[in-house]
MIKEZA-652296 format. One record per residue (C-alpha): residue number from 1; residue in one letter; x, y, z. Coordinates in steps of 0.25 Angstrom, whole numbers, plus 5000, padded with zeros to 4 digits. Layout:
# MIKEZA-652296
+-----+---+------+------+------+
|   k | r |   c1 |   c2 |   c3 |
+-----+---+------+------+------+
| NUM | A |    X |    Y |    Z |
...
+-----+---+------+------+------+
# end
This chain:
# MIKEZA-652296
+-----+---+------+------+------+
|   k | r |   c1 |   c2 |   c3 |
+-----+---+------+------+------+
|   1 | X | 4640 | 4856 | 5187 |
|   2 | X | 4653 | 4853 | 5180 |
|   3 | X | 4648 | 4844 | 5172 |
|   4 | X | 4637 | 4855 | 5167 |
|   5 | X | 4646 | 4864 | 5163 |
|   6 | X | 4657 | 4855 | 5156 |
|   7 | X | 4641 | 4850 | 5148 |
|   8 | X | 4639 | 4864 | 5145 |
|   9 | X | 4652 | 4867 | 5139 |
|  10 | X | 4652 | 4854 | 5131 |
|  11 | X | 4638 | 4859 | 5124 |
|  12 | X | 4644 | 4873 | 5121 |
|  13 | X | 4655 | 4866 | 5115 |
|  14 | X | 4646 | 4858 | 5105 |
|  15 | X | 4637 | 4869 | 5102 |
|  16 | X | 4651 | 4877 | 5099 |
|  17 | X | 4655 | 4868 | 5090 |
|  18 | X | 4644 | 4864 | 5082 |
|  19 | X | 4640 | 4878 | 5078 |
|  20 | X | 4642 | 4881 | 5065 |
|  21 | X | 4657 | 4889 | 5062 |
|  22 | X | 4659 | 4896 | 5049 |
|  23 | X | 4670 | 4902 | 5042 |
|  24 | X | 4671 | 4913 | 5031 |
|  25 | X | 4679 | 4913 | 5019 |
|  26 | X | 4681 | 4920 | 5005 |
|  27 | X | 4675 | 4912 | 4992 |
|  28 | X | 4690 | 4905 | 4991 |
|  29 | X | 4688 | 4901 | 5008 |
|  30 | X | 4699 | 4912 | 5012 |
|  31 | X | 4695 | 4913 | 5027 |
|  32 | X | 4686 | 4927 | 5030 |
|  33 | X | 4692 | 4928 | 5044 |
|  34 | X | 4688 | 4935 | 5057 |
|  35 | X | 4692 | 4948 | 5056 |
|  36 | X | 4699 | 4947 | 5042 |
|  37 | X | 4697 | 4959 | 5034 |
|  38 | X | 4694 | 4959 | 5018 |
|  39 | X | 4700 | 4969 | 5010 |
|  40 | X | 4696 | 4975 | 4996 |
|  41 | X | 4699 | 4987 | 4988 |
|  42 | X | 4690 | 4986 | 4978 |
|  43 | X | 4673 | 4986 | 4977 |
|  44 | X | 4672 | 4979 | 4964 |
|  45 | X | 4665 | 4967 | 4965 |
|  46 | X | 4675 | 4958 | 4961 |
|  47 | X | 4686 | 4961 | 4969 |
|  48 | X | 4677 | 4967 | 4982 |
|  49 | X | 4669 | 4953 | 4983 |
|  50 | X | 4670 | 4945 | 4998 |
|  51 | X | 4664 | 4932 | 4993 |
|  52 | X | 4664 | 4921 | 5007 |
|  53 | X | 4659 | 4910 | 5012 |
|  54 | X | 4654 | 4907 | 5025 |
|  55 | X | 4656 | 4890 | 5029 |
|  56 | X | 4650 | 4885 | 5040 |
|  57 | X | 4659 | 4875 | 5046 |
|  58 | X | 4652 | 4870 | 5057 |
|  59 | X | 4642 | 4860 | 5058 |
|  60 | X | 4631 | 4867 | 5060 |
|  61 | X | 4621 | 4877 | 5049 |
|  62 | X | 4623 | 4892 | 5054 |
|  63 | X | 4618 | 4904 | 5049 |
|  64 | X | 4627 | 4916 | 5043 |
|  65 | X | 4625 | 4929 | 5044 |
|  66 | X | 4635 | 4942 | 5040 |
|  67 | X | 4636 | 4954 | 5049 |
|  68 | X | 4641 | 4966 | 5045 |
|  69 | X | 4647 | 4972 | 5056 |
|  70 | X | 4653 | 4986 | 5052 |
|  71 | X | 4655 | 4994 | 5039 |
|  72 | X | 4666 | 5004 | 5040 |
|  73 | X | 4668 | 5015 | 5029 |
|  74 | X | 4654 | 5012 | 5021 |
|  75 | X | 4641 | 5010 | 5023 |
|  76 | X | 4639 | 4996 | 5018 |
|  77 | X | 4633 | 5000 | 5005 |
|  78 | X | 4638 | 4991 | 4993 |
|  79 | X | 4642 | 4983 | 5002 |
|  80 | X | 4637 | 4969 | 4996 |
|  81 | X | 4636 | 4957 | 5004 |
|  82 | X | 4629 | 4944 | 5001 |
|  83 | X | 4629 | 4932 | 5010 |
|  84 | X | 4618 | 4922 | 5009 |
|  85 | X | 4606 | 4925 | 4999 |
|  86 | X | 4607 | 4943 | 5001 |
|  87 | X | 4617 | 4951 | 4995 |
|  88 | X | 4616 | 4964 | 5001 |
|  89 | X | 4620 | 4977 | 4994 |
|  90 | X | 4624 | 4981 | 5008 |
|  91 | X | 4628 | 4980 | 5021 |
|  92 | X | 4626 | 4986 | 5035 |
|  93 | X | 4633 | 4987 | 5048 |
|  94 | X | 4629 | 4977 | 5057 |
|  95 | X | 4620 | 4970 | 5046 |
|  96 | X | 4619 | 4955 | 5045 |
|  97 | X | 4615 | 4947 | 5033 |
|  98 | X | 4611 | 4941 | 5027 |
|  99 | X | 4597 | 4942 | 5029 |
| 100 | X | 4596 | 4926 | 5031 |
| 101 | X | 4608 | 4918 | 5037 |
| 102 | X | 4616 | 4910 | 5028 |
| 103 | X | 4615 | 4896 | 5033 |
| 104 | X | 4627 | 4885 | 5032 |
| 105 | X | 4626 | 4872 | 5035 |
| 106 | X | 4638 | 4865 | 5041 |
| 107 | X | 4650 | 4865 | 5028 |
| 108 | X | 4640 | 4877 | 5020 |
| 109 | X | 4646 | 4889 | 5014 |
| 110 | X | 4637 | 4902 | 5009 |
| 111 | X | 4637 | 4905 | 4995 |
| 112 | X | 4650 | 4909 | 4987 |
| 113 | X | 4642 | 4921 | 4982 |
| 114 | X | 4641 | 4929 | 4996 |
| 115 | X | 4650 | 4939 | 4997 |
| 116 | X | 4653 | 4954 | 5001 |
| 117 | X | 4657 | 4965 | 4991 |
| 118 | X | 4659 | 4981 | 4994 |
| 119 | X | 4658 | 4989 | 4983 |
| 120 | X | 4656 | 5002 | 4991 |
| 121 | X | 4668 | 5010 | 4987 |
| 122 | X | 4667 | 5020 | 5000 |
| 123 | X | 4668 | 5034 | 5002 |
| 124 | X | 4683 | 5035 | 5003 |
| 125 | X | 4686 | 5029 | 5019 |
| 126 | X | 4692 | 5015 | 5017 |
| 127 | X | 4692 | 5005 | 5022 |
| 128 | X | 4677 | 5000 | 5020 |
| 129 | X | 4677 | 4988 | 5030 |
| 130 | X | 4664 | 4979 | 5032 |
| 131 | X | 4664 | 4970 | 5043 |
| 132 | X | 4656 | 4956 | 5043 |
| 133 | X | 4655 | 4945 | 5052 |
| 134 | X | 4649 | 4932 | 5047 |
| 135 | X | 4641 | 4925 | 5059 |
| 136 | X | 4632 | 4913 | 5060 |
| 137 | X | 4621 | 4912 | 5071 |
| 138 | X | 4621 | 4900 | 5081 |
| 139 | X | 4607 | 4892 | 5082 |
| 140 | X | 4600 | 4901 | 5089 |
| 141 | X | 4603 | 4911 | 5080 |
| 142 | X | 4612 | 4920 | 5086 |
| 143 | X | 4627 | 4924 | 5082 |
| 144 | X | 4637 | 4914 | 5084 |
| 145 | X | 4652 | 4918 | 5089 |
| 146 | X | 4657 | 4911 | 5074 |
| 147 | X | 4659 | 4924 | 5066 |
| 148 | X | 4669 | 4929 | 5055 |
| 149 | X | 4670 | 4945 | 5055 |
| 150 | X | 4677 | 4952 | 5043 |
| 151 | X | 4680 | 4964 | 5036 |
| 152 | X | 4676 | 4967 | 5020 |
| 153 | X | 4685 | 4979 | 5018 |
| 154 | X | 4686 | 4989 | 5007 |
| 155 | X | 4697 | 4997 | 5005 |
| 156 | X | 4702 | 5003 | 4990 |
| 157 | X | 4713 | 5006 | 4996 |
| 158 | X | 4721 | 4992 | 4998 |
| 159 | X | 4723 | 4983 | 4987 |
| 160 | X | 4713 | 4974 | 4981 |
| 161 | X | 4711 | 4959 | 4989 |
| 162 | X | 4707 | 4954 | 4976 |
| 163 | X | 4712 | 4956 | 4961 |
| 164 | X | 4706 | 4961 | 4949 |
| 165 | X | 4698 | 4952 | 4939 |
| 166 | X | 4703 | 4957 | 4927 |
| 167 | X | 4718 | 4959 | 4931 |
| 168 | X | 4720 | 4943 | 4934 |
| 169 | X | 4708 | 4936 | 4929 |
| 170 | X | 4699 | 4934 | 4915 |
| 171 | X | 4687 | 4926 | 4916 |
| 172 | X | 4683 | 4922 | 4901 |
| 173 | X | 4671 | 4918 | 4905 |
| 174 | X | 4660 | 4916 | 4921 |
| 175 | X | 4651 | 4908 | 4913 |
| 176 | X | 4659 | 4893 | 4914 |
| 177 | X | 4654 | 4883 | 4904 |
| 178 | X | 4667 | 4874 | 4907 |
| 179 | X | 4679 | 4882 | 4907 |
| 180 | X | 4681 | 4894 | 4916 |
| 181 | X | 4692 | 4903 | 4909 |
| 182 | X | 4701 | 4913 | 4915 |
| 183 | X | 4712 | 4921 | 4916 |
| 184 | X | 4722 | 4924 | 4926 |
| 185 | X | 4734 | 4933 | 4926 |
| 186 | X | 4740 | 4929 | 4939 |
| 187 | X | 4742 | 4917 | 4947 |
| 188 | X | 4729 | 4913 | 4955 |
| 189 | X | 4720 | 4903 | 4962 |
| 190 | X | 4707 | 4898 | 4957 |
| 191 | X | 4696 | 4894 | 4968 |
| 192 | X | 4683 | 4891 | 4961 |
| 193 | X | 4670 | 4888 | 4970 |
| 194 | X | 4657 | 4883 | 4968 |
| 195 | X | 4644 | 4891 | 4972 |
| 196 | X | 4645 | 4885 | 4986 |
| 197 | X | 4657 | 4888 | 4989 |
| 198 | X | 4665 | 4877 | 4986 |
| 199 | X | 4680 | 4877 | 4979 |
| 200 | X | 4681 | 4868 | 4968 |
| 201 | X | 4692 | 4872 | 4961 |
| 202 | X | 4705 | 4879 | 4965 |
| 203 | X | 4717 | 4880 | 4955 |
| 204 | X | 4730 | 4889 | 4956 |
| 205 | X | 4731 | 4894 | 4942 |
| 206 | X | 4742 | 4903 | 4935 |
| 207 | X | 4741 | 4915 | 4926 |
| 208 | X | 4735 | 4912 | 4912 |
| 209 | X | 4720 | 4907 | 4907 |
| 210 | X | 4713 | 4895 | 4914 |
| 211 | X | 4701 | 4886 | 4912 |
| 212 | X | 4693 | 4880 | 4923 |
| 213 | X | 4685 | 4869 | 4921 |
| 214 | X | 4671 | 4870 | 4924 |
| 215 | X | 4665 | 4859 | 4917 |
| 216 | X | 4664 | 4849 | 4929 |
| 217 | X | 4660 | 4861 | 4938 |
| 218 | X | 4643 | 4862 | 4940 |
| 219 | X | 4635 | 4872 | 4932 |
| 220 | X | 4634 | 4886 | 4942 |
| 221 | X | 4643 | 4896 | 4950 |
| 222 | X | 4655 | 4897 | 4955 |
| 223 | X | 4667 | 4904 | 4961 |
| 224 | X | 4680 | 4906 | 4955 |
| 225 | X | 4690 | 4912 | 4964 |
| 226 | X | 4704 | 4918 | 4959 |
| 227 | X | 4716 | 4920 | 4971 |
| 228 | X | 4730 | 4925 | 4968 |
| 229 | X | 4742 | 4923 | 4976 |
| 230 | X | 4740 | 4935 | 4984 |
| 231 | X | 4725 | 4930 | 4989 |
| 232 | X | 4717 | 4939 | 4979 |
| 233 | X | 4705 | 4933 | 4976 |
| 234 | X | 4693 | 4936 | 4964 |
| 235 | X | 4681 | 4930 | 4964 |
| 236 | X | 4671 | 4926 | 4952 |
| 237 | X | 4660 | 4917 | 4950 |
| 238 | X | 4658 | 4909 | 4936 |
| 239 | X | 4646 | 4900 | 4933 |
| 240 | X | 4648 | 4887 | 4926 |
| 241 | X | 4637 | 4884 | 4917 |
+-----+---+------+------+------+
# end
């Protein structure tokens, strides 16, 4: 009977540690944590934009979903979030989507275009907070425990958690033939990504004008991220032709 239960406890192990874990992160692999909240003050596209991806570490392929588990100050509306092949308009308490799992294989990220975005600027009663927990189902397709719960908060009220385009960088041009040109008037850090997520470049640049060669890099999309020393972030996506 020992000897049973010792057999038992050994398979639980394996099945434990087979099944697929993933984490969460923003588009330049800051962690998305249990719990963490996420704070904006403004609605503008730019600045009000969660770009993250969702990396299965395990050895297994898993399926992802997003629940929505509460809305509190708004209703949801102009609330845009897209994950897998649907970008919704809005969400709903208690919804989950997409419609279609995402599925990762073992090392996979989702696309570096998924995102959330509130541009609902409320009736006046702040903070708007939208809570989400990223799941994956087990092989018989039922939720597994490996979850990662956060708040999307909106609140005019607190400083911005990113900066503003215009105040700290000039793009001469998205459209890359060799050379991607910019200004910056501060001290930042340049991540740049390829459509699957994955950083290729990353250089600390001073204030002034640069040039980025693209020449070598493959014809098609990718992410540029700007971070200054206080952990703002912009996001932007060029296209190399």
């Amino acid at each position: 009977m020992k000897k049973l239960t010792l057999t038992l406890i050994f398979i639980t192990l394996i099945s434990t540690s087979i099944l697929a874990q993933i984490s969460v992160t923003k588009l330049d692999y800051t962690p998305i944590n249990n719990n963490d909240i996420i704070s904006f003050s403004s609605t503008a596209e730019a600045q009000a934009t969660l770009g993250f991806l969702v990396t299965n570490n395990g050895a297994t392929t898993t399926d992802i979903f997003i629940r929505c588990e509460s809305i509190t100050n708004a209703t949801g509306a102009n609330f845009q979030l897209c994950f897998g092949d649907e970008c919704l308009p809005s969400v709903t308490a208690g919804g989950i989507y997409p419609s279609r799992a995402v599925t990762l294989v073992p090392g996979a990220s989702n696309g570096v275009w998924d995102h959330f975005w509130n541009s609902d600027t409320g009736s006046g009663t702040f903070p708007m907070d939208y809570v989400f927990t990223f799941f994956q189902l087990d092989a018989s397709g039922n939720p597994t425990s490996n979850t990662v719960t956060f708040t999307y908060r909106y609140n005019p009220n607190l400083s911005n958690s990113t900066f503003d385009e215009n105040s700290f960088v000039s793009f001469n041009n998205e459209i890359i033939t060799d050379l991607f040109t910019f200004e910056i008037k501060k001290d930042l850090t340049l991540s740049i990504f390829d459509i699957t997520g994955k950083k290729i470049l990353i250089n600390k640049l001073q204030s002034g004008t640069h040039n980025i060669d693209f020449s070598s890099f493959n014809t098609g999309v990718y992410i540029v991220n700007f971070k200054d020393n206080s952990g703002n972030n912009l996001v932007r996506k060029v296209v190399k032709k």
